[in-house]
SENU-517957 format. One record per residue: chain; residue number from 1; x, y, z of N, C-alpha, C in turn; residue in one letter. Coordinates in steps of 0.2 Angstrom, whole numbers, always signed. Layout:
N
+--------+-----+-------+-------+-------+-------+-------+-------+-------+-------+-------+---------+
: cadena : num :   npx :   npy :   npz :  capx :  capy :  capz :   cpx :   cpy :   cpz : residuo :
+--------+-----+-------+-------+-------+-------+-------+-------+-------+-------+-------+---------+
:      A : NUM :     X :     Y :     Z :     X :     Y :     Z :     X :     Y :     Z :       a :
...
+--------+-----+-------+-------+-------+-------+-------+-------+-------+-------+-------+---------+
***
This chain:
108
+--------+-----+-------+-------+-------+-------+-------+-------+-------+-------+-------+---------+
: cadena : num :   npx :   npy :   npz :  capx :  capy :  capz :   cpx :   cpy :   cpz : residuo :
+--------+-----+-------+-------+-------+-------+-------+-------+-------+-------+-------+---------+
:      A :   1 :  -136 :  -113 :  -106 :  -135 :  -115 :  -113 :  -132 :  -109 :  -117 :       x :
:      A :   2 :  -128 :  -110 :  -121 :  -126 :  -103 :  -127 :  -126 :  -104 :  -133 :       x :
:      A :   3 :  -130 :  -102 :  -135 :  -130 :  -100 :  -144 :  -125 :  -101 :  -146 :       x :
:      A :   4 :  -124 :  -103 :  -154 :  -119 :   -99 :  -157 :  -121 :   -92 :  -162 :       x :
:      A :   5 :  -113 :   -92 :  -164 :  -115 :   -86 :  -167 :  -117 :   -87 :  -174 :       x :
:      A :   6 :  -123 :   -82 :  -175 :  -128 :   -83 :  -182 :  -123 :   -82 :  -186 :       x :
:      A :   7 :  -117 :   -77 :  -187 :  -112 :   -77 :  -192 :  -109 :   -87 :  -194 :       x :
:      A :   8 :  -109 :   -87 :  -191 :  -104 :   -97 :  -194 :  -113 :  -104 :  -191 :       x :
:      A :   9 :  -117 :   -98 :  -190 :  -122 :  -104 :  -193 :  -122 :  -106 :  -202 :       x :
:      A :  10 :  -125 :  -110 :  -206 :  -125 :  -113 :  -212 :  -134 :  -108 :  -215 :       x :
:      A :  11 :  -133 :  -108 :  -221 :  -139 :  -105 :  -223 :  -145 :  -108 :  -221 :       x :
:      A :  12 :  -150 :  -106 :  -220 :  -159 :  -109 :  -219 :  -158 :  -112 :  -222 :       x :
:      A :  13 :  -162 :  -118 :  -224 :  -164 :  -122 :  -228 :  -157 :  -128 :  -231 :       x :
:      A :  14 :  -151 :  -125 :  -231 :  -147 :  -129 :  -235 :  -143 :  -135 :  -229 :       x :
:      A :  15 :  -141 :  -141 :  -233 :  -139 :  -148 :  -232 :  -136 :  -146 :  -227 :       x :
:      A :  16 :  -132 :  -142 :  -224 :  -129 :  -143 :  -220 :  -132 :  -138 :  -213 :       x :
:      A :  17 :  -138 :  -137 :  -214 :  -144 :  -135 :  -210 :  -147 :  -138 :  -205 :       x :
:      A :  18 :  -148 :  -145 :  -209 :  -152 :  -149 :  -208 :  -155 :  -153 :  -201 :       x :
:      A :  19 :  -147 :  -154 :  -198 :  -145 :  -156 :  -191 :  -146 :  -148 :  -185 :       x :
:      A :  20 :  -150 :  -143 :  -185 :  -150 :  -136 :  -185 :  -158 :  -137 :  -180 :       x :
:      A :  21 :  -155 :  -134 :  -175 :  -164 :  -135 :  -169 :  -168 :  -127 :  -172 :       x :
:      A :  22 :  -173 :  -128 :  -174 :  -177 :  -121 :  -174 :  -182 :  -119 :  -168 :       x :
:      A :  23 :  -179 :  -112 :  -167 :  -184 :  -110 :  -162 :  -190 :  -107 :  -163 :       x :
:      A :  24 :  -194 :  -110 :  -159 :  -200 :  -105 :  -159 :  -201 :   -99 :  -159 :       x :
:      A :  25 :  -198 :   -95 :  -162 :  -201 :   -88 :  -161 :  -207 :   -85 :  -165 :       x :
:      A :  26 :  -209 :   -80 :  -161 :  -217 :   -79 :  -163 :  -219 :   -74 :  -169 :       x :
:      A :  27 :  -222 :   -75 :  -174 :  -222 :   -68 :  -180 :  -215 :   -71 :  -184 :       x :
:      A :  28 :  -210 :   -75 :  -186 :  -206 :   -77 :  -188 :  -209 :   -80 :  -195 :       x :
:      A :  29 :  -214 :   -80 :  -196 :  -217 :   -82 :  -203 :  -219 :   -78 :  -208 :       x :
:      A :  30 :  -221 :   -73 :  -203 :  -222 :   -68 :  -205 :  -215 :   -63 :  -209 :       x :
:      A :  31 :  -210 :   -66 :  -208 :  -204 :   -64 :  -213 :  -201 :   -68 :  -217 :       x :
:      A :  32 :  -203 :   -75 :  -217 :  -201 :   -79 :  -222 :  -207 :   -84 :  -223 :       x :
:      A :  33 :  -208 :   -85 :  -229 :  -216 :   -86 :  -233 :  -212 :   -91 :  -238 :       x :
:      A :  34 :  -214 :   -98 :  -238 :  -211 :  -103 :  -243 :  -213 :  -100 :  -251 :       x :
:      A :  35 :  -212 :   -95 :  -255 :  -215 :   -94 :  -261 :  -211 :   -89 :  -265 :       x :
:      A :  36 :  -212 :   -91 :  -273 :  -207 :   -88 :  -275 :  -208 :   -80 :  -281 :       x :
:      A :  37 :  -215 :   -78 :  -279 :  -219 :   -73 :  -283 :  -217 :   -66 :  -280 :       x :
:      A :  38 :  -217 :   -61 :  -283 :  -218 :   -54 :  -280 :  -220 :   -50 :  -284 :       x :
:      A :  39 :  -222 :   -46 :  -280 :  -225 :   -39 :  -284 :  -219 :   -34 :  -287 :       x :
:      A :  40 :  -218 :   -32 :  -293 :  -213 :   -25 :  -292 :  -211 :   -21 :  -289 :       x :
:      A :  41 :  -207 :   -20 :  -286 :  -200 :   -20 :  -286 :  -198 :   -27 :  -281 :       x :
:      A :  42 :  -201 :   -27 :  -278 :  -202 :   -34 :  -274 :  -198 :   -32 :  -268 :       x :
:      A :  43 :  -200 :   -26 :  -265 :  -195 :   -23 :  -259 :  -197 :   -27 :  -253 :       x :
:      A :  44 :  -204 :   -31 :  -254 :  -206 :   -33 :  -248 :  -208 :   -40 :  -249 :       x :
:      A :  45 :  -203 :   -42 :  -253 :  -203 :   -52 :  -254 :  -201 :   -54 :  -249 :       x :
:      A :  46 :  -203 :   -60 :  -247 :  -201 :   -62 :  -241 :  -201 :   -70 :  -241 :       x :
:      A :  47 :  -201 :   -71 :  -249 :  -200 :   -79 :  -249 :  -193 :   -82 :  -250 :       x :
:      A :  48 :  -193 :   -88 :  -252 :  -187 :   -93 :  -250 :  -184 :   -93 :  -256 :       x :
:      A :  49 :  -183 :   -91 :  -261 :  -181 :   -91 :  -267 :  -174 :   -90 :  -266 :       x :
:      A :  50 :  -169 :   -95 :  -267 :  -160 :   -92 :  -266 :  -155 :   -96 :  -272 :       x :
:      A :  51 :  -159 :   -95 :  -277 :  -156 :   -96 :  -282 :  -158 :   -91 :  -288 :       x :
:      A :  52 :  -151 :   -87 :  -293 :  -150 :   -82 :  -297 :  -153 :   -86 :  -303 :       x :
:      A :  53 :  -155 :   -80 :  -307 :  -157 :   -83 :  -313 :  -154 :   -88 :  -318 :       x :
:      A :  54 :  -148 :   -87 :  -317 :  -143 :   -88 :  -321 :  -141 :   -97 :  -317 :       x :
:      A :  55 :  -142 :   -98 :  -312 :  -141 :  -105 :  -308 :  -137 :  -104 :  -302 :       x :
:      A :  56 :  -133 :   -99 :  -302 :  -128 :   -96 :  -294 :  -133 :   -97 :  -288 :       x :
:      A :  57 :  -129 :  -101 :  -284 :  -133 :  -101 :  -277 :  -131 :   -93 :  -272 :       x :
:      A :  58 :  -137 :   -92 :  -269 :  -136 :   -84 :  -264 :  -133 :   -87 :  -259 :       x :
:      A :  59 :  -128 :   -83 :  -256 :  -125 :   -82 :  -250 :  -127 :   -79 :  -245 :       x :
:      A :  60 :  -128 :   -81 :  -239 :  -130 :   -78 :  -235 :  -129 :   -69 :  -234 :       x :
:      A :  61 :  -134 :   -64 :  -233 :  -132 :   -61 :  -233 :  -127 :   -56 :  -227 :       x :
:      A :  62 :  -128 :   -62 :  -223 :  -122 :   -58 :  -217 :  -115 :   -59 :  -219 :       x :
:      A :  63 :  -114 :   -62 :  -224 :  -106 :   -61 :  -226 :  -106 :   -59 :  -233 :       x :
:      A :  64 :  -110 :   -55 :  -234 :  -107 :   -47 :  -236 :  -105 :   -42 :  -233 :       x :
:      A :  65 :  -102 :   -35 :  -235 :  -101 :   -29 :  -232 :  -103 :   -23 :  -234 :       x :
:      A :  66 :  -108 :   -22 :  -239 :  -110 :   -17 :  -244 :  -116 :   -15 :  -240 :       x :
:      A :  67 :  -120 :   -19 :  -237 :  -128 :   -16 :  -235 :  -127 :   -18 :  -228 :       x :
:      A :  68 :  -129 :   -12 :  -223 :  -130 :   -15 :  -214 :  -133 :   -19 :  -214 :       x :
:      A :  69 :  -132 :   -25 :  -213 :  -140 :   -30 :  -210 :  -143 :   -27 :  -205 :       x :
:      A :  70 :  -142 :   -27 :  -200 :  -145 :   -22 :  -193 :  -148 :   -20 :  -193 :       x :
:      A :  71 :  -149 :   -12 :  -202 :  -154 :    -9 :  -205 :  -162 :   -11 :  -207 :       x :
:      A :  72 :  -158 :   -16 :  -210 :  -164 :   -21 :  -215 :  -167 :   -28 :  -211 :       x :
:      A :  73 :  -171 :   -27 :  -206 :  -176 :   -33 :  -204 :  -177 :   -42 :  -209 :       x :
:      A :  74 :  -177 :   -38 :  -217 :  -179 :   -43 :  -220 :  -171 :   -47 :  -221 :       x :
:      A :  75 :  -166 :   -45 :  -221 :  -161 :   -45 :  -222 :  -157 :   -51 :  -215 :       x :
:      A :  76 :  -160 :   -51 :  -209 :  -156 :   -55 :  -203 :  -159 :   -59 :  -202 :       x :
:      A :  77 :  -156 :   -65 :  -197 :  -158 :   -71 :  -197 :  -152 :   -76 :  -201 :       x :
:      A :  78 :  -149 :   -74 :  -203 :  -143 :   -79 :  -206 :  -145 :   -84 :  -215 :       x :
:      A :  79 :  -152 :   -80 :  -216 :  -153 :   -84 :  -223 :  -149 :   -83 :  -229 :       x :
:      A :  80 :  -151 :   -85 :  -234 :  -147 :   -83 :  -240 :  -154 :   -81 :  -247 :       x :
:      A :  81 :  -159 :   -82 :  -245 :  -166 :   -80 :  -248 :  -165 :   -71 :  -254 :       x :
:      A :  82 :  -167 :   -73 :  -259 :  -166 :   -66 :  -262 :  -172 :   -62 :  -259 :       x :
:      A :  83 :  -167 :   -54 :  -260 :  -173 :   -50 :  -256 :  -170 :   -42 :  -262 :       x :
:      A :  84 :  -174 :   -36 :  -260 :  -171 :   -30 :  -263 :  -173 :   -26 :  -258 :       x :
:      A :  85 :  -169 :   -22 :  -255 :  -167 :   -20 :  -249 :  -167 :   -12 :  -250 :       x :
:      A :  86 :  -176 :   -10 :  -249 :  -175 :    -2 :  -247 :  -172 :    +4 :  -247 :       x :
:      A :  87 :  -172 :    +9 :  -249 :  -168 :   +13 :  -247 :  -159 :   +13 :  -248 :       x :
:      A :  88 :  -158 :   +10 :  -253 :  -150 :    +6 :  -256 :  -148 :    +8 :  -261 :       x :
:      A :  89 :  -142 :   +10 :  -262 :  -139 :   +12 :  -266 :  -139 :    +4 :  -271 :       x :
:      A :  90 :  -141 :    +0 :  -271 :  -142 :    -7 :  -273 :  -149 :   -10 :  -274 :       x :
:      A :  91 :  -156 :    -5 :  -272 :  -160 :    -8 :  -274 :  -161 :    -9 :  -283 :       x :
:      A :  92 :  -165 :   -15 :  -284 :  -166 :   -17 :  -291 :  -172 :   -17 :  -292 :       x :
:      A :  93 :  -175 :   -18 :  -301 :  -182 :   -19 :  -299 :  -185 :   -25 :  -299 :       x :
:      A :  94 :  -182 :   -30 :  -294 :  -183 :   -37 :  -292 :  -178 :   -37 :  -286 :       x :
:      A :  95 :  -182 :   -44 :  -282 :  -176 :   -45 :  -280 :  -172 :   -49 :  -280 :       x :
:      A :  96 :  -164 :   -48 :  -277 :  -159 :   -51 :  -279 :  -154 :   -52 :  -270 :       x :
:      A :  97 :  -147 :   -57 :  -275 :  -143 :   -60 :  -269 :  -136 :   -58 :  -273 :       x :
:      A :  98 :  -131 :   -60 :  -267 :  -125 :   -61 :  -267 :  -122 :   -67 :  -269 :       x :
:      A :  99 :  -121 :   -67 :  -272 :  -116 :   -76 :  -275 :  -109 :   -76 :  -272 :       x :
:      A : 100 :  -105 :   -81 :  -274 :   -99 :   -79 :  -272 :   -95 :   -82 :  -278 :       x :
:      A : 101 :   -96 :   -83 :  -284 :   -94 :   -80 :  -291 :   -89 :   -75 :  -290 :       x :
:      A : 102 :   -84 :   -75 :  -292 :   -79 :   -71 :  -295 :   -81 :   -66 :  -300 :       x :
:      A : 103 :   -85 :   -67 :  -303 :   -88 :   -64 :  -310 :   -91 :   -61 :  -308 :       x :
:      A : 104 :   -99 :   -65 :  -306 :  -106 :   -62 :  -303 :  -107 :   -60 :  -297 :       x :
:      A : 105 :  -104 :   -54 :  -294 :  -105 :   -55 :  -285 :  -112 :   -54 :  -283 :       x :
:      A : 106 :  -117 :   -51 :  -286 :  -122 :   -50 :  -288 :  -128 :   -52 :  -293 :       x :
:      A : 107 :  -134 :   -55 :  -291 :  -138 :   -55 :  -298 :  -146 :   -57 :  -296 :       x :
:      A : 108 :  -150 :   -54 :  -300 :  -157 :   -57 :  -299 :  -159 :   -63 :  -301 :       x :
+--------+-----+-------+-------+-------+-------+-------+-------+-------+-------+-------+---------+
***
């Protein structure tokens, strides 16, 4: 059997996900929590939340180039979930995603 690669898999949760086998892996809950609440600065959100204030859907974060995903644990997995990532010349004091808006490449 061979995987494909998590780069050209489709976001979590989105339509074109849907037909998507999940594997059981263990403690995997433990990084994504269906819920949209955080604490300030919200470095350690870890809910499903992938839509910007403003109504932009989040892109997954591995097709950007600005932050290592490798680094950041809460960051891989192929989701598009808003998060604010540690130690970044990008954290905010909430979290946020990437769009692919021409205007908003970014937003909370």
């Amino acid at each position: 059997m061979v995987l494909p690669d998590c780069e050209k898999l489709p976001p979590i949760g989105s339509a074109e996900s849907k037909d998507c086998v999940q594997l059981g892996f263990p403690q995997v809950q433990k990084l994504i929590q269906p819920h949209d609440c955080f604490s300030a600065p919200g470095d350690d959100y870890r809910g499903t939340h992938a839509v910007t204030r403003s109504g932009l859907v989040c892109v997954p974060w591995s097709h950007q180039t600005e932050i290592d995903v490798v680094n950041h644990i809460e960051l891989i997995g192929g989701h598009n979930y808003c998060r604010n990532p540690q130690g970044t010349k990008y954290q905010e004091k909430e979290p946020w995603c990437y769009t692919d808006d021409d205007l908003t490449k970014r937003e909370v």
